[in-house]
PQR file of N, CA, C, O and H, with PARSE charges and radii, in Angstrom:
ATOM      1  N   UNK A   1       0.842  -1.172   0.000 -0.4000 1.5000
ATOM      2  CA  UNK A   1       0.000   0.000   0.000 -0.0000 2.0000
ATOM      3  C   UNK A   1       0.889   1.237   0.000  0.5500 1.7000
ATOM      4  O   UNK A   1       1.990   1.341   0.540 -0.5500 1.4000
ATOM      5  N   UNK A   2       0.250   2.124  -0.671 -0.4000 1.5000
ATOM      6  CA  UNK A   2       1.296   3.338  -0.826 -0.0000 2.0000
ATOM      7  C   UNK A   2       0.217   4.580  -0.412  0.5500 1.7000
ATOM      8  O   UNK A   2      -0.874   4.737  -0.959 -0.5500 1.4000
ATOM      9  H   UNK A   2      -0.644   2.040  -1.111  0.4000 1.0000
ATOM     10  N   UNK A   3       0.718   5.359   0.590 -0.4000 1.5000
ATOM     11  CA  UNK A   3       0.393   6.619   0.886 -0.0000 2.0000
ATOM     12  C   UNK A   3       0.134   7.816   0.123  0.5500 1.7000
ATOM     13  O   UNK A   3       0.653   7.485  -0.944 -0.5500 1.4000
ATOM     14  H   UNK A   3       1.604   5.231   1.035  0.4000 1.0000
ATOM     15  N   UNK A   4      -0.330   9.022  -0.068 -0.4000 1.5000
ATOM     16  CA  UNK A   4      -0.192  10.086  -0.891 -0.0000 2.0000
ATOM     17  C   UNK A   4      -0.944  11.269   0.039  0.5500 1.7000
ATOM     18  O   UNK A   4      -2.088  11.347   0.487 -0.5500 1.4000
ATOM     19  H   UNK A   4      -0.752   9.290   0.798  0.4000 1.0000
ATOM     20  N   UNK A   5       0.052  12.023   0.109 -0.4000 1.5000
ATOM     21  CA  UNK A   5      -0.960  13.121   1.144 -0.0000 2.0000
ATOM     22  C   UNK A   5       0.082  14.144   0.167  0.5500 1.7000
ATOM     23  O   UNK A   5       1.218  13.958  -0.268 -0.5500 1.4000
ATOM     24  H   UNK A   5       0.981  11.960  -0.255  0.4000 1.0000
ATOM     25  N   UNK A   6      -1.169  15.651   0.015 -0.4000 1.5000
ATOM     26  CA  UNK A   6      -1.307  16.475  -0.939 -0.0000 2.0000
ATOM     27  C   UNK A   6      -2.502  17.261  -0.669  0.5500 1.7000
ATOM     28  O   UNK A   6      -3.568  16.914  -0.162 -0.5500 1.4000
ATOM     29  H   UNK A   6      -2.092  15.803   0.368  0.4000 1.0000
ATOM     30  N   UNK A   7      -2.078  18.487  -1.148 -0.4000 1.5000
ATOM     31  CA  UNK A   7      -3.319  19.724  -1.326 -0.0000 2.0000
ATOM     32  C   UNK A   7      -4.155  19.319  -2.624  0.5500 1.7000
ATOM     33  O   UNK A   7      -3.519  19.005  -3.630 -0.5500 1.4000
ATOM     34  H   UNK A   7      -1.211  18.769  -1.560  0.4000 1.0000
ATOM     35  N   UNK A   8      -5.337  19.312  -2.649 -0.4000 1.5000
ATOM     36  CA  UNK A   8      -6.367  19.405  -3.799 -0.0000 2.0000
ATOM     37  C   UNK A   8      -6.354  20.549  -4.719  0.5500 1.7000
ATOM     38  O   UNK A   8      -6.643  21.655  -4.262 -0.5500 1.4000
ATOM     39  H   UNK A   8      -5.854  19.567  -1.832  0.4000 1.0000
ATOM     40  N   UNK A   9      -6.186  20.476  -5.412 -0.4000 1.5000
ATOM     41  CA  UNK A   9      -5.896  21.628  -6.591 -0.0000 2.0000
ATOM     42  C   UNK A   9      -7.155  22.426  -6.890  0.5500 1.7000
ATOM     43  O   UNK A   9      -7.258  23.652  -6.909 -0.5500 1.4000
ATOM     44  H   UNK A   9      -5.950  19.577  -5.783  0.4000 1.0000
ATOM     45  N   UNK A  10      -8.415  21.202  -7.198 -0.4000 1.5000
ATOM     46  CA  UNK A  10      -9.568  21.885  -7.470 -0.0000 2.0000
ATOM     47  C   UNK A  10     -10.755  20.963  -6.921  0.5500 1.7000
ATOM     48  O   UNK A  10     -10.703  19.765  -6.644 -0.5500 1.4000
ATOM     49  H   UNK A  10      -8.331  20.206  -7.182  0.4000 1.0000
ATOM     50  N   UNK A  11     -11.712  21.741  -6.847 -0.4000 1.5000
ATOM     51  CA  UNK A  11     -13.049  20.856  -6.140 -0.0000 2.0000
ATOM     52  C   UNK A  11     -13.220  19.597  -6.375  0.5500 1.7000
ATOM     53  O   UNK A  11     -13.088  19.217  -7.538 -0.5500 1.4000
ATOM     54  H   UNK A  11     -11.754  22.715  -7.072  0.4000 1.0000
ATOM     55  N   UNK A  12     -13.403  19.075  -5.807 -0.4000 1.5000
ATOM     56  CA  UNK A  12     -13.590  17.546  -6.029 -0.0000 2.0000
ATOM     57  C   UNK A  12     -14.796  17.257  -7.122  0.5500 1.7000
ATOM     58  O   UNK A  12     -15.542  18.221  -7.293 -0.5500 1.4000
ATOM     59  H   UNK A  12     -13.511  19.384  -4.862  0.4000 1.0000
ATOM     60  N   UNK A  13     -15.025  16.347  -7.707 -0.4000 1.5000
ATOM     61  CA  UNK A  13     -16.183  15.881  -8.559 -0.0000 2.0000
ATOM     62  C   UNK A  13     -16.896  14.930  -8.105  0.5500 1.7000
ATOM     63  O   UNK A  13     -16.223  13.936  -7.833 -0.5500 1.4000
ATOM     64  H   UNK A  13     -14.420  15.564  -7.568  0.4000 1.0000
ATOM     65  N   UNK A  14     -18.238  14.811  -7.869 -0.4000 1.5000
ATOM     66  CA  UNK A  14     -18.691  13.880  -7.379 -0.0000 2.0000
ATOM     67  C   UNK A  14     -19.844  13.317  -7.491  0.5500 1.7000
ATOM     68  O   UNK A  14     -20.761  14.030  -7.084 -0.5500 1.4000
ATOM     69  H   UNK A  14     -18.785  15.618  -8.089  0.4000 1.0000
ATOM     70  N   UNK A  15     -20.185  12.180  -7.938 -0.4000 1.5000
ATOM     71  CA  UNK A  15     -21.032  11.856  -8.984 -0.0000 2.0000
ATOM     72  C   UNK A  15     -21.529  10.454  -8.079  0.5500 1.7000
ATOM     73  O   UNK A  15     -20.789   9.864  -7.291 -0.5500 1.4000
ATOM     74  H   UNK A  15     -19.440  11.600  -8.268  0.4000 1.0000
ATOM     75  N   UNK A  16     -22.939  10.075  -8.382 -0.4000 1.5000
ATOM     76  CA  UNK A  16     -24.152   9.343  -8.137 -0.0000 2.0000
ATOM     77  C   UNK A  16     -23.919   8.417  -9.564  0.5500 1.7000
ATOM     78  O   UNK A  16     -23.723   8.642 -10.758 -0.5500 1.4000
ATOM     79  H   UNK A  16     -23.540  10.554  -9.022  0.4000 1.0000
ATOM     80  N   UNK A  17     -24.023   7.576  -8.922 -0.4000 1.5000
ATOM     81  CA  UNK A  17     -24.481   6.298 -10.121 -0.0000 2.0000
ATOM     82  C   UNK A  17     -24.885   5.107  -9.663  0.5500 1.7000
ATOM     83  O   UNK A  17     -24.576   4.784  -8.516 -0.5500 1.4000
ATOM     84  H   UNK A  17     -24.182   7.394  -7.952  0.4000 1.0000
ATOM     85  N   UNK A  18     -25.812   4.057 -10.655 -0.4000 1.5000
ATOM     86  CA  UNK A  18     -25.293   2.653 -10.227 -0.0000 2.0000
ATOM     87  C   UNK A  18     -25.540   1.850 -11.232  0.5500 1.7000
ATOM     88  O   UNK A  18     -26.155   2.109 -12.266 -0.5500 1.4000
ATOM     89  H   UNK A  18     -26.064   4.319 -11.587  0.4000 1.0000
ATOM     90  N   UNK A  19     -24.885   0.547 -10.799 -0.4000 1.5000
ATOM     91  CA  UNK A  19     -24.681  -0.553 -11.896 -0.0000 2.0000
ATOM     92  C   UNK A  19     -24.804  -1.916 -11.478  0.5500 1.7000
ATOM     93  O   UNK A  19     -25.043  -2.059 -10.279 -0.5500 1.4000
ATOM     94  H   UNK A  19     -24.385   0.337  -9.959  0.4000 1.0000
ATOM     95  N   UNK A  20     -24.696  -3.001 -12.203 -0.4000 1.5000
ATOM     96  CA  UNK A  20     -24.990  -3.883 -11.668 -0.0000 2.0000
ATOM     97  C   UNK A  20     -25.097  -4.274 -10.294  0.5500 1.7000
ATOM     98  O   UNK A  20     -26.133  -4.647  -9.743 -0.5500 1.4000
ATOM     99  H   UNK A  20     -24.502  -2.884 -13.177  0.4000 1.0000
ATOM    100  N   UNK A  21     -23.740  -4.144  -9.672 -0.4000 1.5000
ATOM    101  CA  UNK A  21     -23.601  -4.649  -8.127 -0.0000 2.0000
ATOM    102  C   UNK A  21     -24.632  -3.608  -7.038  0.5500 1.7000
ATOM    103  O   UNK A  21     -24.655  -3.676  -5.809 -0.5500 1.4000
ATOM    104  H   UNK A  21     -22.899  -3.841 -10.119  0.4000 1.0000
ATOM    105  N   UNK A  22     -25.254  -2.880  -7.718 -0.4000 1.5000
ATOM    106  CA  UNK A  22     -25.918  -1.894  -6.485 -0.0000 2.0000
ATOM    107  C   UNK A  22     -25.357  -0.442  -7.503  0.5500 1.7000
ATOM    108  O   UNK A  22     -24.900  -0.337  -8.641 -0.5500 1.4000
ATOM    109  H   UNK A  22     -25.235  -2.824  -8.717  0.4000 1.0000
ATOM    110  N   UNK A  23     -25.735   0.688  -6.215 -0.4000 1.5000
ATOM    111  CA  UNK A  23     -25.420   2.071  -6.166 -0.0000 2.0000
ATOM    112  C   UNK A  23     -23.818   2.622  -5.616  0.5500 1.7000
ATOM    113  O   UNK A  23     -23.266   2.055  -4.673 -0.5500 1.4000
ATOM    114  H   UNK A  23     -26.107   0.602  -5.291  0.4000 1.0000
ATOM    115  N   UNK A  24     -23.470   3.263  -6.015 -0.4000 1.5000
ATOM    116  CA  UNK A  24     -22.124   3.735  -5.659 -0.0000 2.0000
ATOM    117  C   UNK A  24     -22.101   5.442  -6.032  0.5500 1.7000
ATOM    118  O   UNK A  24     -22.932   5.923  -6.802 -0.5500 1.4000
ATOM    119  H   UNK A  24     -23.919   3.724  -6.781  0.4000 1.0000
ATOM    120  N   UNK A  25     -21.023   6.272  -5.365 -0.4000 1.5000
ATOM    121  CA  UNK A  25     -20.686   7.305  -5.365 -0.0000 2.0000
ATOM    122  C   UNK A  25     -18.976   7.263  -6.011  0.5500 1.7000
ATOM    123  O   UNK A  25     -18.148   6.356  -5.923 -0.5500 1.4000
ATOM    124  H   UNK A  25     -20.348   5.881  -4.740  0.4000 1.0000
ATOM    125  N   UNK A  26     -18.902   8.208  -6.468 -0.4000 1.5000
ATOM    126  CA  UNK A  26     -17.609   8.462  -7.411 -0.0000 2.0000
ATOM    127  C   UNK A  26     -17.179   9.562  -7.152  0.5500 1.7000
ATOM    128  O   UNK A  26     -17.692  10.529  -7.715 -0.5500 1.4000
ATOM    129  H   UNK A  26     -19.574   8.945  -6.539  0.4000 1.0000
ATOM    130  N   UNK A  27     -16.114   9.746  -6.228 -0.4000 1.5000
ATOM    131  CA  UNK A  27     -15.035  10.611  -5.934 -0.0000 2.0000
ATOM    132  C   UNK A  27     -14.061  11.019  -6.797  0.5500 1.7000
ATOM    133  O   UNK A  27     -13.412   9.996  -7.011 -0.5500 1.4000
ATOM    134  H   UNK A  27     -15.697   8.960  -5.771  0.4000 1.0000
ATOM    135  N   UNK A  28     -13.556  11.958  -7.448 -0.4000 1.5000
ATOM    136  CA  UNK A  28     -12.554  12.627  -8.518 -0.0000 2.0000
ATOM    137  C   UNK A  28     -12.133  13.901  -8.353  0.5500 1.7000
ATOM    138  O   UNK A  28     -12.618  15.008  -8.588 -0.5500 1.4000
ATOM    139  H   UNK A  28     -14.084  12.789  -7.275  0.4000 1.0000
ATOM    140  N   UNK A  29     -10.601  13.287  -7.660 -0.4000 1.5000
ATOM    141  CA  UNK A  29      -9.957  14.874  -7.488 -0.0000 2.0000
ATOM    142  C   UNK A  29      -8.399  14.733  -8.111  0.5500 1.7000
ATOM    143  O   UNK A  29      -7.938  13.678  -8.548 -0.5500 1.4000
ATOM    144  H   UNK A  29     -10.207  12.387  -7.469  0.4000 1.0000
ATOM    145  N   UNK A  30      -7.834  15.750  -8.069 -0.4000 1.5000
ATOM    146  CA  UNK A  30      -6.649  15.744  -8.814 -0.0000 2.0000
ATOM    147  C   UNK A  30      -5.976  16.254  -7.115  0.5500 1.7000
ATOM    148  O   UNK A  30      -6.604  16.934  -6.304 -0.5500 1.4000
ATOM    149  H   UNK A  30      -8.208  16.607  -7.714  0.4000 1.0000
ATOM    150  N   UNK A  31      -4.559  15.696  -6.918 -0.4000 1.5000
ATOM    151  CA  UNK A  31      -3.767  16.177  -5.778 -0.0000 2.0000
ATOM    152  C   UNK A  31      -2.368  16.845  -6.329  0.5500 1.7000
ATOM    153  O   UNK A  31      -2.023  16.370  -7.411 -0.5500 1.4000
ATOM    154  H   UNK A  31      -4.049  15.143  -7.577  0.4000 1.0000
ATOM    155  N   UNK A  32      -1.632  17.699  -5.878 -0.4000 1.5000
ATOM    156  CA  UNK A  32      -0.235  17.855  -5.936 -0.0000 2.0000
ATOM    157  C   UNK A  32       0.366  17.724  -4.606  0.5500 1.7000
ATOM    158  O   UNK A  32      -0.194  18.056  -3.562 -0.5500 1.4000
ATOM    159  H   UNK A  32      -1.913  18.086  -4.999  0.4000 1.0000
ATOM    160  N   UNK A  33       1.423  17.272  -4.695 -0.4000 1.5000
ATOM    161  CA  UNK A  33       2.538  16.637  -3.793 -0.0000 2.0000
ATOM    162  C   UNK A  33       3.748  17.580  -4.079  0.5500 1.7000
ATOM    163  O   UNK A  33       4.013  17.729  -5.272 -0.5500 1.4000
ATOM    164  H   UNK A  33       1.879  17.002  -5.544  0.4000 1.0000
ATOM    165  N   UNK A  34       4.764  18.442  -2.892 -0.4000 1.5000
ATOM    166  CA  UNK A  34       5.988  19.013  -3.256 -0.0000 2.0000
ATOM    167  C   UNK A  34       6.787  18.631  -2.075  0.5500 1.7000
ATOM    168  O   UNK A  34       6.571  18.650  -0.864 -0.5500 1.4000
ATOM    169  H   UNK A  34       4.549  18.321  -1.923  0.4000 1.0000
ATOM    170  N   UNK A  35       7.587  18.348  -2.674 -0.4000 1.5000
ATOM    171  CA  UNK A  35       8.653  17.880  -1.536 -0.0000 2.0000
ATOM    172  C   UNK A  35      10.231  18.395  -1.864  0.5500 1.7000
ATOM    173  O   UNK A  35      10.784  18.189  -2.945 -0.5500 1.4000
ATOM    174  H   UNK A  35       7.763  18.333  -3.658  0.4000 1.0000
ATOM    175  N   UNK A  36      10.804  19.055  -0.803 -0.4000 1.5000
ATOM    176  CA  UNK A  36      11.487  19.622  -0.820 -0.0000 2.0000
ATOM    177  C   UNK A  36      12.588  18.706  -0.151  0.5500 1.7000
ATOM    178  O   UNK A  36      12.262  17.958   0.771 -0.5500 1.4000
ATOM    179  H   UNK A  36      10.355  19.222   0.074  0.4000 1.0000
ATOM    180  N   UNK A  37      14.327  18.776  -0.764 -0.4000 1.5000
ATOM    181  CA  UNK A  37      15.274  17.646  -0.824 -0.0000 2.0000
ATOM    182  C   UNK A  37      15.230  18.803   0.701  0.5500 1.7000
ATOM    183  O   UNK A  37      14.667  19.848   1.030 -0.5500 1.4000
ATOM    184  H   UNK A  37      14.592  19.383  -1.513  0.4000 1.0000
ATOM    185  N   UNK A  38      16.363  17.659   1.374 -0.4000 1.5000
ATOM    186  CA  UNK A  38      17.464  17.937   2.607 -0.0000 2.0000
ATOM    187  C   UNK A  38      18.312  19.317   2.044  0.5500 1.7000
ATOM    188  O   UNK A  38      17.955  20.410   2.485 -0.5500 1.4000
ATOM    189  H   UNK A  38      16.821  16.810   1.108  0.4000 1.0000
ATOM    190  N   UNK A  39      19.287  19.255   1.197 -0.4000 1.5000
ATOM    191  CA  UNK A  39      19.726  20.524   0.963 -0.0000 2.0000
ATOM    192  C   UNK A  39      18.815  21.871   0.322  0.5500 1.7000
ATOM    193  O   UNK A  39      19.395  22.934   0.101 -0.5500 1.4000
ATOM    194  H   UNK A  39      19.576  18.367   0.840  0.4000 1.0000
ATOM    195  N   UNK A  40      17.415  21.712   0.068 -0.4000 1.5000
ATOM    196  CA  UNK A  40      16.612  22.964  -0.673 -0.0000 2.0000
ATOM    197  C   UNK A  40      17.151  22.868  -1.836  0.5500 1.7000
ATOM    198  O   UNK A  40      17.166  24.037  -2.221 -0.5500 1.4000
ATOM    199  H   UNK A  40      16.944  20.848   0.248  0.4000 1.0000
ATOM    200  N   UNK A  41      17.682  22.120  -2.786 -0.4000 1.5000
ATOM    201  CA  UNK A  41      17.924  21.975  -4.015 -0.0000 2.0000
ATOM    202  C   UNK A  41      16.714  20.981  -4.705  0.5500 1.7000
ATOM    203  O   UNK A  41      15.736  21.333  -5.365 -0.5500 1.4000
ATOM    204  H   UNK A  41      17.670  21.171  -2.473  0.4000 1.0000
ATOM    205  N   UNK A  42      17.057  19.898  -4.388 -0.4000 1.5000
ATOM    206  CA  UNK A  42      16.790  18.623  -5.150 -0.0000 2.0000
ATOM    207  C   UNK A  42      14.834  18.533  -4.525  0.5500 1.7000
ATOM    208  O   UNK A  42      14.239  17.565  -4.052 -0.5500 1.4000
ATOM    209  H   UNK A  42      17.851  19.613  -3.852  0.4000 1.0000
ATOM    210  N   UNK A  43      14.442  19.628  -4.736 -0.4000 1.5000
ATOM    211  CA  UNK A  43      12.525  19.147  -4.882 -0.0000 2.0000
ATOM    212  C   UNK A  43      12.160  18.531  -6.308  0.5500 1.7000
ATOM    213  O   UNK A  43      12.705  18.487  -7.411 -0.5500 1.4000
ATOM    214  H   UNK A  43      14.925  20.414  -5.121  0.4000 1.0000
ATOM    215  N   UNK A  44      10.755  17.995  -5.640 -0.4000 1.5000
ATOM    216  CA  UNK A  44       9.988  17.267  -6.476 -0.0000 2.0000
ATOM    217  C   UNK A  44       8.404  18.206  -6.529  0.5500 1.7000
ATOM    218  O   UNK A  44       7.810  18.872  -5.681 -0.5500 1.4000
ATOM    219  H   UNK A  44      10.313  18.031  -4.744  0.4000 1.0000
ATOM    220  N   UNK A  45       8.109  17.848  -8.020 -0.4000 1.5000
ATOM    221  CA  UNK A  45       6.503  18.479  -7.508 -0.0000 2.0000
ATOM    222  C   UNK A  45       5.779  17.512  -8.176  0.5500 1.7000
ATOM    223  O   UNK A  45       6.226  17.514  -9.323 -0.5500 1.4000
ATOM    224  H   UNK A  45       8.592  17.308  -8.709  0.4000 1.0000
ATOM    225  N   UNK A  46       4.695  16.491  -8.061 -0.4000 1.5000
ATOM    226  CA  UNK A  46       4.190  15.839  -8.433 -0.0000 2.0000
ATOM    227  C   UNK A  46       2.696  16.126  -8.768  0.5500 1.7000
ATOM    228  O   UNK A  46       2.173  17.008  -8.086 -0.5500 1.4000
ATOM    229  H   UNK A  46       4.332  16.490  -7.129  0.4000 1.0000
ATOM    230  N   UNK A  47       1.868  15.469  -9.789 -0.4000 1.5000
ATOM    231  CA  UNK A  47       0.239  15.752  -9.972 -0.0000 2.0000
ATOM    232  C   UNK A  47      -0.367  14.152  -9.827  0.5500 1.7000
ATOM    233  O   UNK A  47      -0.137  13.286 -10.671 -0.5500 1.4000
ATOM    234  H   UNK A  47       2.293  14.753 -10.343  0.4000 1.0000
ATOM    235  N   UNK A  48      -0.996  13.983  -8.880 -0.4000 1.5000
ATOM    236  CA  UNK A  48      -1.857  12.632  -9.188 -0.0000 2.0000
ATOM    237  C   UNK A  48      -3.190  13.255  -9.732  0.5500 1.7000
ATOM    238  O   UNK A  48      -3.574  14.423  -9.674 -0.5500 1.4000
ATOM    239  H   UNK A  48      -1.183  14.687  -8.195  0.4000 1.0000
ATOM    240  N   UNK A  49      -3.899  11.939 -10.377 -0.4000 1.5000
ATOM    241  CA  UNK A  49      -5.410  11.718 -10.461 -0.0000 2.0000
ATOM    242  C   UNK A  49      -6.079  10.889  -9.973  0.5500 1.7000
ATOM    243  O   UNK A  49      -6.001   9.684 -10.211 -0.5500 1.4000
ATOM    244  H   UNK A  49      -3.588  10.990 -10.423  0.4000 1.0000
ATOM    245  N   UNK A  50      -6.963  11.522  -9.086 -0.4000 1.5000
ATOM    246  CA  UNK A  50      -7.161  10.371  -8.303 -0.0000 2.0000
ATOM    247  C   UNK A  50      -8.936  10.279  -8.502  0.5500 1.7000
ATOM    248  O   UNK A  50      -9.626  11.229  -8.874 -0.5500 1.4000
ATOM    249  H   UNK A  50      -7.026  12.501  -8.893  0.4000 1.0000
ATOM    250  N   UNK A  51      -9.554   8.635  -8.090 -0.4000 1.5000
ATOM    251  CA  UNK A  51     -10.637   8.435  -8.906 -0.0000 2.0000
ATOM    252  C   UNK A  51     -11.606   6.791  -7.446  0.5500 1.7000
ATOM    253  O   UNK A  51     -11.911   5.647  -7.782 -0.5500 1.4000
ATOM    254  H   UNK A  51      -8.994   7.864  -7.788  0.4000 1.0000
ATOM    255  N   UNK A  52     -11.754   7.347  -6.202 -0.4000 1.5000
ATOM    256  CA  UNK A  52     -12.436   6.665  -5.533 -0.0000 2.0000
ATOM    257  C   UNK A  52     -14.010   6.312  -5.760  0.5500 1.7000
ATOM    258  O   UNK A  52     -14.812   7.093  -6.273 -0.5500 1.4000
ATOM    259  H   UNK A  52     -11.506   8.276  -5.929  0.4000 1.0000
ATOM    260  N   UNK A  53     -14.325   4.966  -5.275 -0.4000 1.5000
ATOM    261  CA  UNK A  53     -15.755   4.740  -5.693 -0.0000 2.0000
ATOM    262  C   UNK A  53     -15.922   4.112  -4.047  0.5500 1.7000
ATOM    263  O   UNK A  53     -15.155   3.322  -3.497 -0.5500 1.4000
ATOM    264  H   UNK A  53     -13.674   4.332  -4.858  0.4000 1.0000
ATOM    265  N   UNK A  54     -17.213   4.754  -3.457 -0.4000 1.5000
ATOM    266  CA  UNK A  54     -17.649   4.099  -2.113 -0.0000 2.0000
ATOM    267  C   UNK A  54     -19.180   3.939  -2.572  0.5500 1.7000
ATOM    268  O   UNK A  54     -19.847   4.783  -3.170 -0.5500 1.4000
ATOM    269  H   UNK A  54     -17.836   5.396  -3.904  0.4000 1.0000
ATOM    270  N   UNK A  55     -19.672   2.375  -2.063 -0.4000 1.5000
ATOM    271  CA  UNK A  55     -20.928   1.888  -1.729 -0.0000 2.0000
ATOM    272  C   UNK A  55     -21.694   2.113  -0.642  0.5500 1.7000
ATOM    273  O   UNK A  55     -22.799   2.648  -0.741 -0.5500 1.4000
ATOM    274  H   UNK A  55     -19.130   1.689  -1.578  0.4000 1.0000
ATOM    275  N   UNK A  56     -21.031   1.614   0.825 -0.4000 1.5000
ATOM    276  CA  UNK A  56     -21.268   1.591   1.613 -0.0000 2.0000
ATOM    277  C   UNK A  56     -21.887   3.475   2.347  0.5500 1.7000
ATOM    278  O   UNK A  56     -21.045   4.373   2.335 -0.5500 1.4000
ATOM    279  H   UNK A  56     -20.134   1.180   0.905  0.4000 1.0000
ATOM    280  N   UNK A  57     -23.207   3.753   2.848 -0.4000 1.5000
ATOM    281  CA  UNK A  57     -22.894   5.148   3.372 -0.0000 2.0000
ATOM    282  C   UNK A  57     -22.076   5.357   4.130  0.5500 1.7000
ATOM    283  O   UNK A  57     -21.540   6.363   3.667 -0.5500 1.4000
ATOM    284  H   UNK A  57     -23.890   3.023   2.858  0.4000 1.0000
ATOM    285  N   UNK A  58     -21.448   5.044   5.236 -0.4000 1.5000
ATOM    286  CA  UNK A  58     -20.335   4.781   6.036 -0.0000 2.0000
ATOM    287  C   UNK A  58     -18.974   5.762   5.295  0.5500 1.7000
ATOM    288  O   UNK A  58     -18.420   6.846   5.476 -0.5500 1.4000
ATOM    289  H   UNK A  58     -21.883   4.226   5.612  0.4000 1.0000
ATOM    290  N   UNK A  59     -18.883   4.419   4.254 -0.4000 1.5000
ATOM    291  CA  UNK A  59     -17.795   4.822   2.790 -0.0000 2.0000
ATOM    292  C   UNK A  59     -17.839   6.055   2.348  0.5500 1.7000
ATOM    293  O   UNK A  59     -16.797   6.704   2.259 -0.5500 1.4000
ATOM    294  H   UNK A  59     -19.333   3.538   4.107  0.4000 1.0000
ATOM    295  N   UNK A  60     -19.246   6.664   1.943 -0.4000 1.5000
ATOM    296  CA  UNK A  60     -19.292   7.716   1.604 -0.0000 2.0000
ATOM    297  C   UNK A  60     -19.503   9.103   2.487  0.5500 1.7000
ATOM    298  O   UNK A  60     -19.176  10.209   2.057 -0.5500 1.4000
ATOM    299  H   UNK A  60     -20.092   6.137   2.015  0.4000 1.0000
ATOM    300  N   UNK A  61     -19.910   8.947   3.375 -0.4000 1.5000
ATOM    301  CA  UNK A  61     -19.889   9.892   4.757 -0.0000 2.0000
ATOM    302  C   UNK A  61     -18.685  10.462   4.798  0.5500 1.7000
ATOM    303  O   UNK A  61     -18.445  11.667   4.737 -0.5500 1.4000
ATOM    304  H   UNK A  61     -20.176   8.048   3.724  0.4000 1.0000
ATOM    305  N   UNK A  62     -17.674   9.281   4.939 -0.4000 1.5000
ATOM    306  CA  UNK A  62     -15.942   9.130   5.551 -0.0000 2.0000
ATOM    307  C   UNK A  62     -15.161  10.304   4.224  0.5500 1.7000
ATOM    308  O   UNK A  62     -14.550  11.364   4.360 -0.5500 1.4000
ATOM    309  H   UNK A  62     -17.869   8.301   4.989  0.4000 1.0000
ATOM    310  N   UNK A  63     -15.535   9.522   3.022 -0.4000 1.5000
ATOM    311  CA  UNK A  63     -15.373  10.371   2.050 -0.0000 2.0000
ATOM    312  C   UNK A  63     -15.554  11.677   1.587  0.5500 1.7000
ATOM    313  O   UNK A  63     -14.916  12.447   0.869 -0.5500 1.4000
ATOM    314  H   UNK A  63     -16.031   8.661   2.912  0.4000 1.0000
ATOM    315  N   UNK A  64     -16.613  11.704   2.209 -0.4000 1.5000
ATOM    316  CA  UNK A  64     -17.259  13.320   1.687 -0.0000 2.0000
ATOM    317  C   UNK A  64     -16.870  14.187   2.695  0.5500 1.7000
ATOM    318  O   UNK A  64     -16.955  15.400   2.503 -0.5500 1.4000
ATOM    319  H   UNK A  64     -17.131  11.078   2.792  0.4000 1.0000
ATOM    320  N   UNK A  65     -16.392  13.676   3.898 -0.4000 1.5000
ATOM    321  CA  UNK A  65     -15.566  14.697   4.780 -0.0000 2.0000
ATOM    322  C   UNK A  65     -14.244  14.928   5.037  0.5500 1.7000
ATOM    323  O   UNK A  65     -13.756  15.898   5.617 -0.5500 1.4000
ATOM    324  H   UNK A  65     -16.322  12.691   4.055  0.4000 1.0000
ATOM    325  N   UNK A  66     -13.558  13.740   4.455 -0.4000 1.5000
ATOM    326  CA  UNK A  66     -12.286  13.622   4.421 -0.0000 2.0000
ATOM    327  C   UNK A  66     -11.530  14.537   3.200  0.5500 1.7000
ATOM    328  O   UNK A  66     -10.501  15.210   3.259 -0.5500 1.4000
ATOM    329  H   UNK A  66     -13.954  12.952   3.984  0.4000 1.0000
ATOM    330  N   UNK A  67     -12.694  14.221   1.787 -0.4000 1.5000
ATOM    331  CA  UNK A  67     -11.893  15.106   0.416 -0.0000 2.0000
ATOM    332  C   UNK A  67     -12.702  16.674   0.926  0.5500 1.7000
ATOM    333  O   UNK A  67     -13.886  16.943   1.128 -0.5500 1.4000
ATOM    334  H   UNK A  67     -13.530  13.675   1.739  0.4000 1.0000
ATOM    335  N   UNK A  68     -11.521  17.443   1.001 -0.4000 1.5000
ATOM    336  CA  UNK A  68     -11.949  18.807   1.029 -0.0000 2.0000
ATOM    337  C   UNK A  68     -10.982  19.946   0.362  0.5500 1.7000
ATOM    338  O   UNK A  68      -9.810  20.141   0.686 -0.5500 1.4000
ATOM    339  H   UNK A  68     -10.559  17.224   0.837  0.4000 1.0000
ATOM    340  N   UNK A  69     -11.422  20.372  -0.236 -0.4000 1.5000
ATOM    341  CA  UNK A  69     -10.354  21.816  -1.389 -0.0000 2.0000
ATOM    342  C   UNK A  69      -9.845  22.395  -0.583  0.5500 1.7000
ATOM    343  O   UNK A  69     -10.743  22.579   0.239 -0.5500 1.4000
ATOM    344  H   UNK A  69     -12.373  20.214  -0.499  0.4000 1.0000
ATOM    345  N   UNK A  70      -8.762  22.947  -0.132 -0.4000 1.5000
ATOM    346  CA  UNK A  70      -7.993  23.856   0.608 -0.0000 2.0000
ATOM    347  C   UNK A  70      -7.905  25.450   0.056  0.5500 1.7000
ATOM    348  O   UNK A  70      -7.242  26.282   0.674 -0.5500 1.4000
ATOM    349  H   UNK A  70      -8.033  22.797  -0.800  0.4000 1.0000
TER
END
């Protein structure tokens, strides 16, 4: 499992659907990551896309309070 913690760039997207297995919610945000080396030279700035789906309300509760735009 790999971690990613990051500021949200822009509002999250969040979308209602369902499909075979039941109903689900669809989370879509984009993150950036900057990390700055030991000497202040050697940073990184990274862009994920990121694209969660929760069923459970629980899932989506957790979700909808956890993704927030800064």
């Amino acid at each position: 499992m790999h971690t990613v913690s990051g500021l949200i760039r822009r509002a999250p997207h969040i979308q209602q659907g369902q499909n075979n297995n039941g109903a689900y919610t669809m989370f879509a945000f984009e993150l950036s990551e900057y990390i700055k080396g030991s000497n202040g030279e050697d940073a990184t700035y990274t862009n994920y896309s990121v694209a969660l789906f929760a069923k459970t309300p629980g899932a989506i509760e957790f979700h909808t309070k956890a993704i927030a735009e800064n």
